[in-house]
N, C-alpha and C positions, 0 to 999 in steps of 0.2 A: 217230817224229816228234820232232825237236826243243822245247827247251822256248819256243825262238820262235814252232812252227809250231804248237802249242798253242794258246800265249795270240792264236795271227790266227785259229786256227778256234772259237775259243771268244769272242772280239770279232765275230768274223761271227757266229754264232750268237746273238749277245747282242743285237746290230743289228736284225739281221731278224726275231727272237723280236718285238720293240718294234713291228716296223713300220715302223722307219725307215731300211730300207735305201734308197739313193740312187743313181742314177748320173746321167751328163749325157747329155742329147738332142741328135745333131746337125741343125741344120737349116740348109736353104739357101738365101740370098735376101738382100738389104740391105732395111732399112726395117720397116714394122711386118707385110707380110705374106713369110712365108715356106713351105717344102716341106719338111717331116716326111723322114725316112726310110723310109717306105712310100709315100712320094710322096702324101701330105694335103697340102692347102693350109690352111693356117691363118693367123689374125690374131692377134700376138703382143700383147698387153698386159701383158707381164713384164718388158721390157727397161728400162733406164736415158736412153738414148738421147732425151733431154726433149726436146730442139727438132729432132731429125732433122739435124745436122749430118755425123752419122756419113758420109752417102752426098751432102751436100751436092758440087756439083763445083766452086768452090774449094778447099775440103779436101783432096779427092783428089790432084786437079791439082798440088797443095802436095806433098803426100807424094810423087807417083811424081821430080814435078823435086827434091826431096832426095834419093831414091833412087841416080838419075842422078849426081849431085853426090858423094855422102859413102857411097852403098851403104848395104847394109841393115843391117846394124849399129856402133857407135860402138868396140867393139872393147874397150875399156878405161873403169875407172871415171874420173870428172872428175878427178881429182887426178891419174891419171897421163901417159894421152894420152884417153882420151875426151872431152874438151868440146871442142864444133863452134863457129860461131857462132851457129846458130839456139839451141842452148840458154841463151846468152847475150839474146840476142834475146826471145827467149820468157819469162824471166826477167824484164826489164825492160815489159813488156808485162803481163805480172801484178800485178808492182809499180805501175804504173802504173793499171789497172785496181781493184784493189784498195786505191788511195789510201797505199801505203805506200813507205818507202827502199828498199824490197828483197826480194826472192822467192829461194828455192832448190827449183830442181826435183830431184824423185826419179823413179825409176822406177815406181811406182804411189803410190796413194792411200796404200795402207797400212801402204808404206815410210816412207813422210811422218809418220804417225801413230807410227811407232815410231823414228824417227829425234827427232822434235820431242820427246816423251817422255820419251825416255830422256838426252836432252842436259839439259833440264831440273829431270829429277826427281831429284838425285843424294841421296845421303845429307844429314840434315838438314833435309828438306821434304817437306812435307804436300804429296799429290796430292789433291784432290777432285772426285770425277767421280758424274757424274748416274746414276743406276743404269740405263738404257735407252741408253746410247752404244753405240758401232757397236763390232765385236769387234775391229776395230784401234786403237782406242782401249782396252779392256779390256787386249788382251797388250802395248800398249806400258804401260799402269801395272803389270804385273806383272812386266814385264823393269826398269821403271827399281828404282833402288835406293831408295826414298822412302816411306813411309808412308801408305797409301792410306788413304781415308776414301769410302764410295761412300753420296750420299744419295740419296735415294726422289725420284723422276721430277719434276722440275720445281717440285721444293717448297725455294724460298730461303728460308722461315725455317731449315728444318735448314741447308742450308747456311751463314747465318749464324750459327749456334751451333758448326757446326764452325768456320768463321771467326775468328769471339772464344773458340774455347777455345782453339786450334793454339796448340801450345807450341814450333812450329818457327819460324825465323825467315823462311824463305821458305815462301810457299804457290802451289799452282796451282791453278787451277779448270781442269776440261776439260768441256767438252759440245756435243755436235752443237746445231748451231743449227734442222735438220729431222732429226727422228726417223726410223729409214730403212724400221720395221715399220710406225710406226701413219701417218706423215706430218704429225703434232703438231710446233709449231715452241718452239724456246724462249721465255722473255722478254727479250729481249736488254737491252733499257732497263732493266729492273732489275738482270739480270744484270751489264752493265757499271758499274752505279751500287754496287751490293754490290761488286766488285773491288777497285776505285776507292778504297772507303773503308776498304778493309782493306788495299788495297796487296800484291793478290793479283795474281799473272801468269793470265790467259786467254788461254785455248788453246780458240778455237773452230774445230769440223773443219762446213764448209760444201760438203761432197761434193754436197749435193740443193738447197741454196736455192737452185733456177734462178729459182725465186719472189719470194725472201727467204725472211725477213727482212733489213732490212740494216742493216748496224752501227750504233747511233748515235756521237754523236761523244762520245767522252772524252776522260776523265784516266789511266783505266787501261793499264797498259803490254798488247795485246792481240798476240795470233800468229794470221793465218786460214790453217789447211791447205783444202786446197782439191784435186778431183780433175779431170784433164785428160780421164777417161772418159764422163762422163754431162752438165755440159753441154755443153762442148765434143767432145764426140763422140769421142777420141782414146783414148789410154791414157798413164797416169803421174799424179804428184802432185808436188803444193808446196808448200808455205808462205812468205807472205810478213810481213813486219813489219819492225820497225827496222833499218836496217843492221850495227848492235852484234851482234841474235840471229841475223840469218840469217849474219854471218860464223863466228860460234859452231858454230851449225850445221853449215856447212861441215867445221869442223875438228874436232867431236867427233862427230859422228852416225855410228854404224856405219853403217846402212844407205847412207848415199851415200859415206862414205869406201871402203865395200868391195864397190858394185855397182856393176858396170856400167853407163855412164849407158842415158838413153831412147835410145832407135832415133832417126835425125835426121829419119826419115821420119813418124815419131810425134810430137814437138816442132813441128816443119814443120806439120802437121794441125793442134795444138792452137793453133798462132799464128796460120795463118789461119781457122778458124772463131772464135776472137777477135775478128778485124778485121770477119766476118758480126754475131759476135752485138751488138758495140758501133756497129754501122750500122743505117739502116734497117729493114734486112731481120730484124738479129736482132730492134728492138720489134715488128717484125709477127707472127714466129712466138712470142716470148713470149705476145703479144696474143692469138695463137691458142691457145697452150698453157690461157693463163688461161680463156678462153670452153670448153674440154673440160672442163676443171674443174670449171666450173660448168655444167653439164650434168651431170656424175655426181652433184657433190655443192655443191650454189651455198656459196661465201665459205670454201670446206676451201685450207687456205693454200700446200700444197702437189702435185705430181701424183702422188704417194702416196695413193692411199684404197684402205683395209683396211676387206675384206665380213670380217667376223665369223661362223666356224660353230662356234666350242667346241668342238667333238672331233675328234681327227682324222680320224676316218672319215668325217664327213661334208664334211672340207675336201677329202679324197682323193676322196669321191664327187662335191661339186661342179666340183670340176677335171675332173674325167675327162666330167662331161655336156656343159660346155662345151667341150670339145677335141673331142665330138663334133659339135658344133656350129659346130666350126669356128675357134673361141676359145682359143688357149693364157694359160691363168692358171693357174699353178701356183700349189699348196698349201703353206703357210706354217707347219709343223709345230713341237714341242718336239726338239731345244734351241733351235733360233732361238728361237722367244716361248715363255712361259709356257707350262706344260700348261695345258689348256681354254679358249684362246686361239687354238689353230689357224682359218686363214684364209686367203682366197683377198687376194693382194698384189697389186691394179691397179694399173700404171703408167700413163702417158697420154703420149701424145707431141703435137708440133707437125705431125706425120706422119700422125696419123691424122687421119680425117674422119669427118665427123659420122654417116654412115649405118653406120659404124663401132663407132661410141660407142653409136649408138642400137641396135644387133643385141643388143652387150651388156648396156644394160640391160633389154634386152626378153627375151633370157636369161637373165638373176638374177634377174627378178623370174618367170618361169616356173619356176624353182628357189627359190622365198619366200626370196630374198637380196635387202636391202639394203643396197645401195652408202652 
């Protein structure tokens, strides 16, 4: 055996010793119920998919007349021949939505996060990032060239200490505005108010606030990456802000300088479930998102709520009772969170219904889980 073919059977071994070996499940279906590979039917509470735009039929409708139009893929990154006009389009529609000069989309969420990053964090600057950020957040402060400083979960005094002591002359704060384990949201009012006075760049990544929080209004110069997968139902990422950064953007961020842009059929999705969510129809199923919520768990800010079982075996044991039941919620193990922190990750959708919501917690509580 090679000394490659070692070190993979000795990483498998190391994996599965732990207990945490992994693969993916395929399953078949749009919406929150779907069919196993043993042909179970199941009701999914894992997904991202907040308001059910995914299977919405404007969306669709969207995607296949792009399809039609521009075919399935853009061919090329934006700078050489891939940009269509819906990516233009869609762009201006974020910007807009998001109250800013300007959006640049990427190809996912997390090319976003490491694009915005690593443009920003170049030698000479202080990164400050919340110790609980999403892991695309984490690898873009370790690709940028900048001096990290990571403090302890939602606590701005440390951060203002790192603030007033930074010996750089640029700083950035980063932090998710919803937590993507526990579904804890930031303080954004303070947090904008500490930038502000220090004349720090923020860089907040808003993948899950289909809730909020929402921005307040400042002084500080502010970036919101944002993903086109979860509330708009699509795939890909952006960020919008000033005209100044998002051209910056453009012209230094590996990730969109050297990837292929979005699909026009994916773009296409993400601009019309836009035009749903900023209508009518998206306040109703927000409206309804928010009333699920509060039924799991009343005033919990986002449709994230984390059942807490401390070890993993009994996060693996309670997943597997509900999936007998009928229920997929997967087990939320180390390294994602903390050891003795494993837990089962409830998502909620605008898609589910209430006798839905109610099986499940009529199953965690027959399992001594509270939601």
């Amino acid at each position: 055996m090679t000394p490659w073919g070692i070190w993979a059977a000795a990483e498998t071994e190391r994996i599965r010793g732990a207990g945490r070996w992994r693969a993916p499940r395929d399953l078949d279906g749009m919406g929150p119920v779907h069919v196993l590979d043993d042909g179970r039917s199941v009701v999914t509470f894992a997904a991202n998919d907040y308001l059910g735009l995914t299977r919405h039929p404007e969306v669709i409708a969207a995607a296949h007349r792009a399809l039609d139009r521009w075919g399935a893929g853009a061919g090329a990154a934006r700078l050489i021949v891939g940009s269509r006009p819906v990516h233009a389009e869609l762009e201006a529609a974020l910007a807009d939505w998001k109250g800013t000069e300007a959006a640049v989309l990427f190809p996912t969420g997390f090319a976003a996060n490491l694009g915005v990053l690593t443009t920003v964090g170049g030698p000479g600057t202080l990164i400050c990032s919340d110790e609980l950020n999403h892991a695309s957040i984490i690898d873009g402060t370790r690709l940028a060239r900048a001096r990290v400083a990571v403090y302890p979960h939602r606590d701005l005094e440390a951060l203002d200490r790192l603030l007033t002591d930074a010996r750089e002359d640029r700083v950035v704060v980063v932090s998710d505005t919803v937590f993507s384990m526990d579904g804890d949201v930031a303080d954004l009012e303070a947090l904008v108010a500490l930038c502000a006075r220090h004349r720090a760049l923020l860089v907040l990544d808003e993948a899950h606030a289909v809730l909020g929080p929402d921005l307040p209004a400042t002084d500080a110069e502010v970036l919101r990456v944002g993903t086109l997968s979860k509330t708009l139902g699509s795939l890909g990422g952006f960020v919008a802000g000033s005209r100044r950064f998002c051209d910056l953007i453009v012209n230094l961020a590996r990730p969109y300088i050297f990837t292929t842009a979005s699909t026009p059929a994916d773009a296409a999705a993400a601009l019309a479930a836009l035009a749903v969510l900023r209508g009518p129809e998206g306040d109703r199923r927000l409206a309804r998102l928010r009333s699920l919520v509060d039924a799991v768990r009343p005033g919990h800010p986002s449709p994230i709520i984390p059942v807490l079982c401390g070890s993993e075996a009994r996060a693996l044991e309670a997943a597997e009772a509900l999936l007998e039941r009928g229920m997929l919620v997967p087990a939320i193990r180390p390294p994602t969170v903390a050891p003795g922190t494993s837990r089962l990750r409830v998502t909620l959708s605008a898609d589910h219904d209430a006798g839905q919501v109610r099986a499940l917690l009529d199953a965690l509580a027959e399992l001594g889980l509270t939601p």
